[in-house]
Steps between C-alpha positions, in 0.01 A plus 500: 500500500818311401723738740216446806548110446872450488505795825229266686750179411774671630341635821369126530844343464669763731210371732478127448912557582488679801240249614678226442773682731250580733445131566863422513611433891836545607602217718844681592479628936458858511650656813227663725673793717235748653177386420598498109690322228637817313895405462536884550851477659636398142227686308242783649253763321558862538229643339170334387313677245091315461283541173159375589106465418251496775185289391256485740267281280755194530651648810875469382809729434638391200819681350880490558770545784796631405822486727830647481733317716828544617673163351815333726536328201244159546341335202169530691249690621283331768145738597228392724166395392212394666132443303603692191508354149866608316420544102861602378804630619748659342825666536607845403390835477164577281710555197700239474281205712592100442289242647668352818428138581353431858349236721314477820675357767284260787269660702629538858446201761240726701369675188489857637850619308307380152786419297761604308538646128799452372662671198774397302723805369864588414715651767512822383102532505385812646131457385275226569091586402262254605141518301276343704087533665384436846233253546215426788831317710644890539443580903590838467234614306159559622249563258176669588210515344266809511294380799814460715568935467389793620343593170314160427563607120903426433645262574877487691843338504748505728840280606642407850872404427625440858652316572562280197208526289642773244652180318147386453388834261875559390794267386786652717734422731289535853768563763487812740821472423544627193386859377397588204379814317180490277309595234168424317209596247163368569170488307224458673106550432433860380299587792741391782804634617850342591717568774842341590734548810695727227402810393154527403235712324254722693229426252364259235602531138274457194759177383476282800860514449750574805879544559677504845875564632630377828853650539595351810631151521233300691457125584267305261211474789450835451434520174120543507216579240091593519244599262140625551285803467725729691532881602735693690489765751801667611585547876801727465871526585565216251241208562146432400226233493405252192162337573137416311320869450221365750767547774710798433349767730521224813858385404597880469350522895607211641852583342555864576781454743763319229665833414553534854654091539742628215638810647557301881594204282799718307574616832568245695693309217618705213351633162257276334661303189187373290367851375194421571245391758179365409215253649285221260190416677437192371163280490410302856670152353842642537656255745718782726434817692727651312824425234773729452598490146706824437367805424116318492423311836200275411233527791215311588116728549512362868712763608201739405373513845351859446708608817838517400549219792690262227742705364812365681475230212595792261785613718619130509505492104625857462795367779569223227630745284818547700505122672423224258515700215809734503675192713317157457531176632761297348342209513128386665693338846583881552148628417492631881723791332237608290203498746666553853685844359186555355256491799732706677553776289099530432430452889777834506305673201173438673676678819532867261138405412262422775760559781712214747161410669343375209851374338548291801145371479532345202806330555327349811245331321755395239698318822192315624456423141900344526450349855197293322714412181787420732258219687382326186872522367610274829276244438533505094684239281761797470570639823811643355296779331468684826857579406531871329764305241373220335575149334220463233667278236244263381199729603341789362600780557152601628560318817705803633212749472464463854493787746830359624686680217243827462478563914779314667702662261388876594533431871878384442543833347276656747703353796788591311417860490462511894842331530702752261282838501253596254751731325752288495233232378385755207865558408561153432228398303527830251862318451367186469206618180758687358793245516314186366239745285389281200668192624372219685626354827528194708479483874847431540615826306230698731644382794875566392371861415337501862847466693702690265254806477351497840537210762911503443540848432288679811599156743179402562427128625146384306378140492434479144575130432228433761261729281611355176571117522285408838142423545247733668533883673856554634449612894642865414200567231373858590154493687225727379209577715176712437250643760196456220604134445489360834197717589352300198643208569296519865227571362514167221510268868224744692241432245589167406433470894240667569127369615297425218194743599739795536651460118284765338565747801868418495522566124340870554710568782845348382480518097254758341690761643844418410481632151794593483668159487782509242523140265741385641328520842201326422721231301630442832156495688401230272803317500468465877146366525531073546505360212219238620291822608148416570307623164202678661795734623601563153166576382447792815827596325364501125201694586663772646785534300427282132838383496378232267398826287879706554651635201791462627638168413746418769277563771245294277765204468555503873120447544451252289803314684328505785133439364628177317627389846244576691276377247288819485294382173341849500816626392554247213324679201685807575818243467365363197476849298853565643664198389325523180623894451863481629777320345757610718703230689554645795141479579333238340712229547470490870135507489540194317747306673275638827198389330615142375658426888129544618368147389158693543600776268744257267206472242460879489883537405492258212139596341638906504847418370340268207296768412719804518831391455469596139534868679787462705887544324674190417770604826173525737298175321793242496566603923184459592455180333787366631358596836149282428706223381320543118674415186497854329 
């Protein structure tokens, strides 16, 4: 009883300290380079090793981060922070740990950095562990409870550390930047199972208790974790799919082709370098269609069309592995290097898969996609971001998810290929992976590769400054056409035209029969109507074809669009149960900045976000309320 006592007055001093730290502000400017306040040019971790509990009753991690850092010789240590609570640090390996005084610095001007912790240490520190908890302030983390999965019985967590949200579940230096290699154990609930973007387990233990490996040197965004009741099915030729047990055998369909994306992948661009490939399908809620954490790209149940029509979301995160991940953006005003590479190499995977017809399909509807960005850039308080290099000092990073950087990008390098040769083009970026391979890069080192390796060395004349550092679609950008497209598109004015007592005989002879439609064709059908489309036309539409009913939720999304604008109420419970399922970004957030423009339909947008923002990630909820001008 006596040795319980004095342990619990002991563990209450060491606490009653560390609080007393806690609440100690550092008044001293911390520089803020990239998006972060890590001093990592004088001090930087190498290897980050996390000890953690997973409680889903208080939903926190609580536990320790423990860095090894390569020391310049500083007397501090400055991490990043954002809505975590700091308990203790201490320097030192486990052995042979001292406590390390620290203090908080002031939270940034615009509060998106969060602030800084700073650590006091000697200059020969090569340890610095940080015992800390997350709290309900930690974006990254989306906690689900058992009505929000696929099982309705477990419950689910996940975390979204792009761009710089990873500081909000961990205490690290967030910089793309800076790359790190990682370990961790894990206990979660016996009956769930963790997975990392490490190595991970193919199936649940009787402990609850996990350990994972990642090799590689990666930036800290991609450090990424998830618990629930999962299983795994494996697809062959090193990859696989993690999801709920309700939706194994429809993941293992809709994902047959990803040993096939591999081998054209390793093709195209050298031998894969993460060991393994495998998909997370994660609950509706998570905010992207897809996030490439190495060797376990997190993807949302949307791309479940039952068709295999989605898939080029999958090629775009396997793509990742070489661009982004293998080479990564230096800093967030180069993010274009991620995404742009990216879109291009899965538009040239797609091209093994479903052949140049279809490639060159999608990357049609992802440039009227860029043509529509590119208009509401122009008249934006930033017009500058219609430049593929950026200036986002002050702003987060977020504001350069744009299709600027993911499309404009790939038809720079698309253009490029025309310009140079495809094999010439193939060539150069092998080089390029393999040169900078576990590096990252800025814009200004890509380009000085670009007329070394290729513009210099072959003589070829190529505008890229214009691409790069200008606004808009440079005059030489490479012109796609497609037959299906413009047959579509003629068919979008014709019935959008066309006598109203004819609309039910125009439908049979003009639509029924055109089953074979790809997505991408219909997407464009849709996208072509008016926007202020008379609604009576849309419901001839809706009978025939239920696209208020699709399962496929881009053509869905596209409907809505134009249902909100044409004020088709019909439509609107269908709208309803999708904004209420889906928590991905992409889609709901223009339905409610579409939805809150219409001063008839305003209402509707703030009664469905009150009530199902509790659904939607924190990245998805704090955009959207933004957008309807709400406090969140």
């Amino acid at each position: 009883m006596r040795t319980i006592l004095l342990s619990f007055l002991i563990g209450f001093f060491i606490t009653s300290c560390s609080n007393t730290e806690n609440n100690r502000v550092n008044t001293e400017e911390i520089k803020v380079s990239n998006h972060s306040h890590a001093n990592i040019e004088e001090i930087n971790t190498v290897h980050l090793h996390l000890d953690l509990d997973v409680d889903f009753e208080k939903k926190k991690l609580y536990g320790i981060a423990r860095h090894k850092m390569s020391n310049q010789g500083t007397n501090k240590a400055v991490f990043d922070i954002k809505g975590l609570k700091i308990n203790k640090v201490t320097s030192g390996q486990l052995e042979s740990e001292k406590e390390a005084p620290f203090t908080l610095g002031k939270v940034n001007q615009n509060e998106i950095l969060g602030r800084p912790l700073i650590v006091d240490i000697d200059t020969n520190t090569s340890w610095v562990n940080i015992y800390y908890e997350t709290t309900k302030e930690s974006e990254a983390l989306d906690w689900l409870d058992s009505s929000l999965t696929s099982s309705k019985e477990k419950p689910f967590l996940y975390t979204q550390g792009q761009a710089i949200l990873t500081r909000t579940w961990i205490p690290i230096q967030d910089a793309p930047s800076n790359r790190i290699t990682y370990t961790a154990n894990l206990r979660v609930p016996k009956d769930l199972m963790a997975v990392m973007s490490a190595s991970n387990p193919k199936e649940k233990n009787n402990l609850g208790e996990y350990h994972f490996d990642m090799k590689q040197p990666i930036p800290c965004y991609l450090i990424a974790l998830a618990v629930g009741d999962l299983v795994y099915g494996d697809l062959g030729n090193k990859t696989g799919v993690y999801c709920e047990p309700e939706l194994l055998e429809e993941s293992l369909f809709e994902f047959e082709d990803l040993p096939k994306m591999m081998n054209a992948a390793e093709k195209l661009y050298g031998e894969y370098a993460w060991e393994q490939y495998d998909l997370l399908i994660l609950p509706y809620s998570f905010p992207f269609g897809g996030m490439e954490n190495p060797r376990l790209t997190f993807a949302n149940p949307t791309l479940l069309a039952g068709d295999r029509s989605l898939v080029s979301v999958i090629a775009h995160e396997l793509a990742h592995s070489w661009s982004g991940n293998l080479v990564t953006n230096e800093t967030w005003n180069d993010f274009w290097l991620n995404e742009g590479f990216t879109v291009y190499f899965e538009n040239r995977i797609m091209e093994e898969i479903i052949g140049k017809e279809g490639a060159d399909n999608l990357a049609l509807v992802e440039f009227f996609e860029l043509q529509e960005e590119l208009e509401r850039i122009e008249t934006s308080a930033h017009p500058e971001d219609a430049h593929l290099f950026l200036d986002l000092e002050g702003r987060d990073p977020d504001d350069g998810v744009t299709d600027v950087a993911y499309v404009k990008g790939a038809f720079f390098l698309k253009t490029l290929e025309v310009s140079v040769g495809r094999k010439k083009m193939d060539v150069f970026l092998n080089n390029y992976f393999d040169h900078f391979k576990f590096t990252s890069v800025t814009t200004e080192k890509f380009v000085n590769y670009l007329e070394q390796e290729l513009l210099q060395k072959y003589e070829i004349d190529f505008n890229y400054k214009e691409w790069i550092y200008r606004p808009g679609i440079p005059e030489n950008c490479i012109s796609l056409t497609s037959v299906g497209f413009e047959e579509v598109k003629t068919m979008a004015r014709s019935f959008s035209e066309e006598r109203e007592e004819y609309l039910q005989e125009w439908v049979k002879e003009n639509i029924k029969k055109r089953s074979q439609y790809s997505t991408q064709e219909w997407l464009t059908f849709l996208r072509h109507l008016p926007a202020n489309i008379e609604p009576h036309r849309l419901k001839v539409l809706d009978e025939s074809l239920a696209f208020s009913k699709w399962t496929n939720a881009e053509i869905q999304f596209e409907w809505f669009l134009r249902s909100i604008s044409s004020e088709y109420v019909e439509a609107f419970p269908y709208l309803k149960l999708f904004l209420e399922k889906v928590g991905r970004r992409k889609f709901i957030h223009p339905l409610y900045q579409a939805l809150y423009k219409n001063k008839n339909t305003q209402q509707n947008a703030l009664l469905w976000f009150d009530e199902f923002q509790k659904n939607y990630h924190a990245v998805s909820r704090n955009s959207i309320a933004e957008s309807l001008q709400i406090q969140n």
